[in-house]
C-alpha positions in Angstrom: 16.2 -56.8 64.9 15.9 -53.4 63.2 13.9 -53.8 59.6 17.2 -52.9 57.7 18.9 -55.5 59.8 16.2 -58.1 59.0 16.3 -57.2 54.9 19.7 -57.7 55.0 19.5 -61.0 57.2 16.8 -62.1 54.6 18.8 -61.3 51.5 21.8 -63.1 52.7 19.9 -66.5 54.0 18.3 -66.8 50.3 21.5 -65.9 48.6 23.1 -68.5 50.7 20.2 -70.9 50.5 20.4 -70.5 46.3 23.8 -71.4 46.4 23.2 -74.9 48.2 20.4 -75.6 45.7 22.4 -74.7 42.5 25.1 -77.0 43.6 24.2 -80.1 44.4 28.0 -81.6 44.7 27.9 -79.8 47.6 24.9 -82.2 49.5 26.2 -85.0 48.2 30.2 -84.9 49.0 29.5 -87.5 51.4 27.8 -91.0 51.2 24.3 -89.7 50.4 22.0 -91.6 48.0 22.8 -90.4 44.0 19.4 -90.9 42.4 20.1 -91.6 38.6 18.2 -91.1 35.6 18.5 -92.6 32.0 17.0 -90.3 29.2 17.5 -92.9 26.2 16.9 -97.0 26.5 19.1 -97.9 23.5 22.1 -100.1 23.6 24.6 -97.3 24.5 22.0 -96.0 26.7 21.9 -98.9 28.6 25.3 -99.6 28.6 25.9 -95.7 30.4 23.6 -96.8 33.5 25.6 -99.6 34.1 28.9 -97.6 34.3 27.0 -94.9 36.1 25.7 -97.9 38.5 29.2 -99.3 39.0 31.0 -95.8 39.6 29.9 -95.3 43.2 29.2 -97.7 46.1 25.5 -95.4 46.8 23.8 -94.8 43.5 20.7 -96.3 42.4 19.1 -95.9 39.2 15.1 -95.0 40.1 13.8 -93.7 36.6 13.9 -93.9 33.2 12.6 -92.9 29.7 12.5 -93.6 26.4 10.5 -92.0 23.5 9.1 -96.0 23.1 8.7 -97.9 26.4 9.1 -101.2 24.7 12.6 -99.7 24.7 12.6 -99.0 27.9 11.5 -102.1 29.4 13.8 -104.5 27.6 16.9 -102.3 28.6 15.3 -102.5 32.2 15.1 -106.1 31.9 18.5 -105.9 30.4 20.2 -104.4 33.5 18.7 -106.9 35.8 20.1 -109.7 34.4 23.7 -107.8 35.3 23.9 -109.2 38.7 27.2 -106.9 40.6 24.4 -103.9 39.8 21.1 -105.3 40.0 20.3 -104.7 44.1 21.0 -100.5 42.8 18.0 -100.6 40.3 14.6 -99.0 42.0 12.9 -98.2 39.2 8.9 -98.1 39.9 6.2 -98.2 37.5 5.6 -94.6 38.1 9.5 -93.6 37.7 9.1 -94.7 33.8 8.4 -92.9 31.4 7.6 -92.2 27.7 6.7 -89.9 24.6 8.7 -86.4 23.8 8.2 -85.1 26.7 9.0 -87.7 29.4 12.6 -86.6 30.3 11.0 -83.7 32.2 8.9 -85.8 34.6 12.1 -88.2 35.0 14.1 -84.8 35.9 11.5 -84.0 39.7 12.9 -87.7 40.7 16.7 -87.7 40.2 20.2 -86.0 41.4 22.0 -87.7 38.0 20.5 -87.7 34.6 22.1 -89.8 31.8 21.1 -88.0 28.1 21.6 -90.5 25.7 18.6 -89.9 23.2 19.4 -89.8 19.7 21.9 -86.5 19.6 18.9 -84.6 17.8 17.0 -84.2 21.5 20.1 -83.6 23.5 20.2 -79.6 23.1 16.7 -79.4 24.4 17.0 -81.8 26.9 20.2 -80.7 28.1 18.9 -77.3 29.0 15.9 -78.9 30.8 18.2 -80.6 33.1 21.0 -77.8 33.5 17.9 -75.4 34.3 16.7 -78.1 36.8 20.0 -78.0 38.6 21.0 -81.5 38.1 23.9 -83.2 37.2 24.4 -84.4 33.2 26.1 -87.2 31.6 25.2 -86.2 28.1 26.7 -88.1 25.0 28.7 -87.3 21.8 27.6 -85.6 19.5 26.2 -82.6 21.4 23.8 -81.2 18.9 23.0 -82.3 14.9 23.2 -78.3 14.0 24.5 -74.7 14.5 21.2 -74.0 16.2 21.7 -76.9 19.0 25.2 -76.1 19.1 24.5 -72.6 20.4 21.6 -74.2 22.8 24.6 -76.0 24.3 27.3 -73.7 24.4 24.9 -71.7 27.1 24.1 -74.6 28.9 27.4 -75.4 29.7 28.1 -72.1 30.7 25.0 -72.2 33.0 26.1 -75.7 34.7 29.7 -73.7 35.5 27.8 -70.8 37.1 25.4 -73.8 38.9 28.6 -75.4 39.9 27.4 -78.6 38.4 28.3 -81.4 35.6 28.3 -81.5 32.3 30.6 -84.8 31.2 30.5 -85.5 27.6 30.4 -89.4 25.8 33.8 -88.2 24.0 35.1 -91.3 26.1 38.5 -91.4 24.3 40.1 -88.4 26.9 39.1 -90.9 29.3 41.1 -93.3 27.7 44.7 -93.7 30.0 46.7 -94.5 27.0 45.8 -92.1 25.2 45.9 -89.5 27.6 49.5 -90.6 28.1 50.1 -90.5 24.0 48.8 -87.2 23.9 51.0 -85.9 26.4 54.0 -86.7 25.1 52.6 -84.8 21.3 51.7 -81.3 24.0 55.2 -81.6 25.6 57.0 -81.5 21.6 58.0 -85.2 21.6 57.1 -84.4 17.9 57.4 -81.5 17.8 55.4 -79.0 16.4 52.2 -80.5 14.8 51.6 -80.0 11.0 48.8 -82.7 10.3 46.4 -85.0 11.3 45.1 -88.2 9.0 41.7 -89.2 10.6 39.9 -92.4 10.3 36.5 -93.9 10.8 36.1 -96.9 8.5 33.5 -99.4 9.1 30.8 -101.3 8.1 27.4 -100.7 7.8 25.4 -100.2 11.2 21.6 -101.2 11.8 18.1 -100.8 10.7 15.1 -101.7 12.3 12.7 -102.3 9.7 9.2 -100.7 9.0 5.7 -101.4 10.8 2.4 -100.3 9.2 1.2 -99.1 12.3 4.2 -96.7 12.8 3.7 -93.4 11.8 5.9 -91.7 9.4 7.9 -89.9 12.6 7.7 -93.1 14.7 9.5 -95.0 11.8 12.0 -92.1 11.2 12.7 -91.9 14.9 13.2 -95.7 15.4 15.5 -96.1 12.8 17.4 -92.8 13.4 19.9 -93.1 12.5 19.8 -92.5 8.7 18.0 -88.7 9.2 20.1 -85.8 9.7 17.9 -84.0 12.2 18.2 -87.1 14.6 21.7 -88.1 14.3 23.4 -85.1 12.2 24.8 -88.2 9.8 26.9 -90.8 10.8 30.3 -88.1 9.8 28.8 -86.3 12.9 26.9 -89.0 15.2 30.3 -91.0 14.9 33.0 -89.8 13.0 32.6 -86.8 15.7 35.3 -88.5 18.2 38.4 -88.2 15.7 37.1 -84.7 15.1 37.1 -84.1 18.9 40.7 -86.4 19.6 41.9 -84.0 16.5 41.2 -80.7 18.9 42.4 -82.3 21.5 46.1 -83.2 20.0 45.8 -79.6 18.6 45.7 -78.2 22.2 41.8 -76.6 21.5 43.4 -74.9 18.1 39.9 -75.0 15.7 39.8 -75.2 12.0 39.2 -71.9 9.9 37.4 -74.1 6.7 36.5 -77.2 5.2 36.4 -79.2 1.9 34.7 -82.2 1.3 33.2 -84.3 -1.0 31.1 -87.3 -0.1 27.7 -89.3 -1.5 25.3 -92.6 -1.3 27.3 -95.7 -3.0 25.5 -98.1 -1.4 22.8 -96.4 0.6 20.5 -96.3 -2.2 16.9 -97.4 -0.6 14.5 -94.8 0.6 14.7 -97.2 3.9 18.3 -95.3 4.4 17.2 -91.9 4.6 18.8 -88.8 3.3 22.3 -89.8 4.9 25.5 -90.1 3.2 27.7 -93.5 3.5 31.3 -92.0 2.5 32.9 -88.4 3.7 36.3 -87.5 2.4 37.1 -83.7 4.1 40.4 -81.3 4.3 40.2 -79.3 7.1 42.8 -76.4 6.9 44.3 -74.2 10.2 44.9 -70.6 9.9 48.6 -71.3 10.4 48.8 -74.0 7.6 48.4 -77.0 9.5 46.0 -79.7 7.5 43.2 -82.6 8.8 42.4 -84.6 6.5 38.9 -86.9 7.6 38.0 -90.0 5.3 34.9 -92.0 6.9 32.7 -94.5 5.5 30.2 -96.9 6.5 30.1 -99.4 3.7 29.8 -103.6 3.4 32.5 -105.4 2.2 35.3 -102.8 2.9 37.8 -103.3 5.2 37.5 -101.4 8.4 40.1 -98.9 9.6 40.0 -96.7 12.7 43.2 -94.3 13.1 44.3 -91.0 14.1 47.9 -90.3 12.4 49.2 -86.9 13.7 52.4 -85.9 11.6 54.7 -83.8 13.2 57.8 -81.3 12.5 59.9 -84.1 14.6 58.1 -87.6 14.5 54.9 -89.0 14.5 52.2 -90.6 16.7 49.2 -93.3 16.3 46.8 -92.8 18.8 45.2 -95.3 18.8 48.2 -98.3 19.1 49.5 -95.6 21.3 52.8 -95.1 19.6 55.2 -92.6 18.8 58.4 -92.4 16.2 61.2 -89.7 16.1 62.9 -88.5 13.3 65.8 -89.6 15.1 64.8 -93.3 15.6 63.4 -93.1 19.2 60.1 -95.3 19.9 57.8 -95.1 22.3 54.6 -97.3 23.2 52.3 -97.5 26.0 52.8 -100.5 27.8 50.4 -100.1 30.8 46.8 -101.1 31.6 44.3 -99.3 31.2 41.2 -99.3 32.5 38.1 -99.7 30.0 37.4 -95.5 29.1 33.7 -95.6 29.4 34.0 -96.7 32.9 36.6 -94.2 33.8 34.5 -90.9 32.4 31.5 -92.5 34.5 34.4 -93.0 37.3 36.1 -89.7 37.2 32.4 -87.8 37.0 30.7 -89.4 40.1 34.1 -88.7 41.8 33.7 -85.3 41.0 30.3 -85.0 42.3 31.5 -86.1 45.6 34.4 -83.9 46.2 31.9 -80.6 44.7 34.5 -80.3 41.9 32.3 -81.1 38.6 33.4 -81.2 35.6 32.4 -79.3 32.9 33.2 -80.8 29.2 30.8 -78.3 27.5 32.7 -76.0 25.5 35.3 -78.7 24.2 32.4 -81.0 23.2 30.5 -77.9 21.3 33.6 -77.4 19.2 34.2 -81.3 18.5 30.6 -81.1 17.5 31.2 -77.9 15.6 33.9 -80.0 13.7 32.0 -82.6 12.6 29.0 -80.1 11.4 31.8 -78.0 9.2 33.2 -81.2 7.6 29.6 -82.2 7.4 27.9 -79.0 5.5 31.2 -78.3 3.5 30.6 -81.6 1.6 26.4 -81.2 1.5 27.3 -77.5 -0.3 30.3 -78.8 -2.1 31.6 -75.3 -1.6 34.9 -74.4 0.9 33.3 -73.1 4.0 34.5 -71.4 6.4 34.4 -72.0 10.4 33.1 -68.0 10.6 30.0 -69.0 7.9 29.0 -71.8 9.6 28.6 -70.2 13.2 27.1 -67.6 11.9 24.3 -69.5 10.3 20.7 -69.8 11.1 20.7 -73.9 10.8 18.1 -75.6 12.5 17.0 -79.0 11.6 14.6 -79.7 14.6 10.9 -80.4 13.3 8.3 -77.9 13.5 6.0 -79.8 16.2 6.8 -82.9 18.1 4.0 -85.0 17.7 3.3 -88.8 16.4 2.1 -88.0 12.9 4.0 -87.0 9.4 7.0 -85.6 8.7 8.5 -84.9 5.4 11.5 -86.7 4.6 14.1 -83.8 3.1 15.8 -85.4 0.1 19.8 -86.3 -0.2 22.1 -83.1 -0.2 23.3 -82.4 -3.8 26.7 -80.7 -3.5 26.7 -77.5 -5.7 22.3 -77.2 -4.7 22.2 -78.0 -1.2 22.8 -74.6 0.8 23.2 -73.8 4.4 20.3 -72.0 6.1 
């Protein structure tokens, strides 16, 4: 073999051999072993391995981490009480791990990695595992600001080029119902859409308390939930999925600004944060069509949970799953369908195995992107527009990971507050 001939030989083999490594639904199309990773212990955490666990016949979940490993260990407990999954668990004393920086040591053991940190990590943690080459179940939201949201955007990219997955927690497209109600709204059952009405109206959610021996960041980042750069607020870390079942009726159409007003009725305690507990948002299209977003999380109030798209020629509920012409026609799904978190775990092992991932990146970005613009629009109390927001320089991450003190930003006061 001439020199040029063995350069070229050379060049080929490693182009061919990077290719195998960046896509690794290609090795595992058959019945090999799917090693599987959980980044996050919580409850929904916990509850994602256990779909993962049930979505293939040869998985098996061999490490975890959590920020806390008393976290860790009682979901691990947790799962091995299940019994149709406990023979897949092989998770070794030196598969689990802990601290900020854990998730990369889980990433050298696993095929599979489950994100489900609070949303504040997943940018950073994301990358990590797109860069790594592995496969990512990563929940809703995506990213707590515009700088995560960006962080994203190119991971998902990255993971199409890699040829590898990226499924998103926004569970509800999973949902057979109402992928069958929003089919009908796409093929003009109601014909052209003029308006959403979107709900998330619940109760309050939990708190873990205080220790003295916590650290001011170990005691924001246990109870999470109630500081922006951890969660984004509860508009974003769960109001996000009428935002992204609103994009989807719209066919991917995004907003062009928001309105908002919002505030603390009953979150009152320093215990609570800096979060809001009521959102009220208009969110206008550049061709006239209106969202309009109320959330709250609030004792004592009744609960509602809707999505009411208006349309030229009827209207639809999607989540009863019904439809009503002008002209008097019904429709309701009538079916079974099968529980949504299980099918998105379902539908992206499937995909691994046939090398045909799926990729939810740039869809979740933009759901995330909607909650963010409802979300700042009320903080500034100013109409703001999708072009500002993008545009901006918003990062909320802290300046050092590390157990020790963090400031506690105070509430946003519409007409102060400003975006970075």
């Amino acid at each position: 073999m001439s020199e040029s001939n063995r350069r070229t030989f050379l060049k080929t083999a490693g182009a061919t051999a990077a290719a195998v490594a960046l896509a690794p639904g290609a090795h595992a199309a058959g019945n090999d072993l799917l090693r599987v990773g959980l980044v996050g212990c919580g409850g929904r955490g916990t509850s994602a391995a256990k779909e993962a666990l049930r979505a293939d016949p040869n998985v098996k979940l061999v490490a975890m981490c959590d920020a806390f490993m008393d976290r860790l260990d009682s979901s691990l407990k947790s799962l091995k009480n299940i019994k149709d999954i406990a023979t897949k668990l092989d998770v070794a004393d030196d598969r689990k791990f802990d601290g900020f920086d854990g998730y990369k040591k889980l990433l050298e053991h696993v095929d599979v990695v489950l994100l489900c940190t609070p949303p504040g990590f997943r940018p950073l943690q994301l990358a990590a595992a797109v860069e790594a080459g592995k496969h990512v179940f990563c929940e809703k939201p995506v990213a707590v600001d515009v700088a995560g949201v960006h962080s994203v955007l190119e991971s998902a990219k990255l993971a199409k080029k890699k040829n590898i997955s990226l499924c998103s927690g926004f569970c509800y497209r999973y949902d057979q119902a109402k992928r069958e109600t929003v089919k009908r709204i796409h093929d003009g059952v109601i014909g052209d859409v003029a308006a959403m009405h979107i709900t998330y109206l619940t109760g309050p959610i939990w708190h873990r308390g205080s220790d003295p021996k916590w650290t001011p960041m170990e005691y924001q980042m246990r109870n999470w939930y109630y500081y922006t750069w951890l969660s984004g607020d509860f508009i974003v870390e769960q109001h996000c999925h009428n935002f992204d079942k609103a994009q989807w009726v719209f066919n991917g159409k995004l907003p062009v600004a928001a309105t908002g007003v919002g505030g603390r009725a009953q979150r009152r305690e320093a215990k609570f944060g800096h979060i809001y507990d009521h959102f009220a948002v208009t969110l206008e299209y550049a061709d006239g069509a209106k969202l309009f977003s109320f959330c709250r999380q609030m004792e004592q109030c009744p609960g509602n949970v809707n999505d009411h798209v208006i349309g030229t020629k009827g209207s639809a509920q999607l989540m009863p799953h019904t439809i009503t012409t002008r002209d008097g026609k019904e429709w309701e799904y009538d079916g079974r369908a099968k529980d949504m978190y299980q099918v998105e775990h379902d539908e992206l092992f499937a995909g691994i195995r046939a090398g045909k991932p799926i990729n939810d990146g740039e869809s979740a970005v933009n759901s995330t992107l909607m909650a963010l613009l409802a979300r700042e629009a009320t903080y500034t109390g100013k109409r703001l527009t999708w072009k500002e927001l993008v545009s901006s320089k918003q990062n909320l991450a802290p300046a050092k990971y590390e157990w020790g003190a963090i400031e506690t930003p105070p509430v946003p006061t519409p007409g102060i507050y400003k975006l970075a």
